[in-house]
N, C-alpha and C positions, 0 to 999 in steps of 0.2 A: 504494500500500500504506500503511494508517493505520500510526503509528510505533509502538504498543506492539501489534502485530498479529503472532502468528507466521506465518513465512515458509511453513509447512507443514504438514499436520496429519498426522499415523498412521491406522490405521485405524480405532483406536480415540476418534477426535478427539481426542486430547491431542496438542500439540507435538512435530513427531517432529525426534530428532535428528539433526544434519547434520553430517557430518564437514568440518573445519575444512579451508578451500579457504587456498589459499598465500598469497593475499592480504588474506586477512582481518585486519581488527583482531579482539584481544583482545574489546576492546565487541560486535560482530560473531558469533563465537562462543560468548561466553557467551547474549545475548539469544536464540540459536538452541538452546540447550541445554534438556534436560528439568526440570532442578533449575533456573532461571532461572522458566520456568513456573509450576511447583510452587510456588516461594516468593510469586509475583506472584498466585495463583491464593489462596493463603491468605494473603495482605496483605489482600486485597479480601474474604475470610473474615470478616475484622473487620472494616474499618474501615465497609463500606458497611453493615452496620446496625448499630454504635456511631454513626457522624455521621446517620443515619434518625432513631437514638432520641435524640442529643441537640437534633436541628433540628425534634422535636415537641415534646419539653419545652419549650425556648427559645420557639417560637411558642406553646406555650399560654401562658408567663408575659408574653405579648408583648400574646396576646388578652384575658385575664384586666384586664389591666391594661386596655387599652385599654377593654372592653365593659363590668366591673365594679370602677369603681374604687371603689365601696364596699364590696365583699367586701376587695379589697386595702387599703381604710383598718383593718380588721376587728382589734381590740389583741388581741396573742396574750399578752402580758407588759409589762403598763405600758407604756412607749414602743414599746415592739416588737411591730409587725404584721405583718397577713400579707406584706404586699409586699416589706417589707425580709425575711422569714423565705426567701421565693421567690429574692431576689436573691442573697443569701447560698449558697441552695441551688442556684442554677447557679453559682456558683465551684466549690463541694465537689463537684457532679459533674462539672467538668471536669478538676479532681484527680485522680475515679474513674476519669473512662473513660484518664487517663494512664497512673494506675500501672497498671491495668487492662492496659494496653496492651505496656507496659514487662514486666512479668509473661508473658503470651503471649506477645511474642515472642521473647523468652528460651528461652522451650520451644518454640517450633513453627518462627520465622522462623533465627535466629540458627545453630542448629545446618547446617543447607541452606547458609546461607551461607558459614559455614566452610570448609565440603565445597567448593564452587563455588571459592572465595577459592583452595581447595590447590590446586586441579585447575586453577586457568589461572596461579599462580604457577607451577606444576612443569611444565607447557607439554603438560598430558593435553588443549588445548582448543586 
């Protein structure tokens, strides 16, 4: 069994729940839970085309550069060209897709979490 694989599915394919056997860990029952799921199911909401779109960006500033390094010499403002303008601008979008990210899941991931955090503190798991 691959390790982030649910142990079982519903009928409806989503993760079905399992009531918590006597010997289970904690770790154990949450990763069997519906909301463990859910939250892992919109992790990957983001992140898998956030890191798509920042790993074409990157490879186009990678190809650019390599294939046209005279577009990249190209002065946008006295010293400052396009290449340095590119490199600059993969910082600021790795800023973006942060806060970006920090934002979502505030709203989407974080609240699931909670939930999940009460319910195997108070021993519902």
């Amino acid at each position: 069994m691959a390790l982030f694989q649910p142990a079982s599915k519903g009928a409806s394919g989503t993760p079905a729940a399992q009531p918590a056997r006597s010997g289970a860990s904690g770790y154990e029952t949450v990763r069997a839970s519906r909301d463990f799921w859910t939250i892992r199911r919109r992790f990957e909401s983001f992140i898998v085309p956030a890191c798509a779109t920042f790993l074409v960006w990157y490879f186009l500033f990678v190809i650019i550069a390599v294939f046209a390094p005279g577009f990249m010499r190209l002065d946008v403002f006295e010293d400052v060209n396009v290449g340095l303008c590119f490199g600059v601008l993969q910082f600021a979008s790795t800023f973006a897709i942060a806060l970006a990210y920090r934002r979502w899941a505030q709203r989407r991931l974080d609240p699931l979490s909670e939930r999940l955090r009460q319910r195997l503190e108070a021993g519902r798991y």
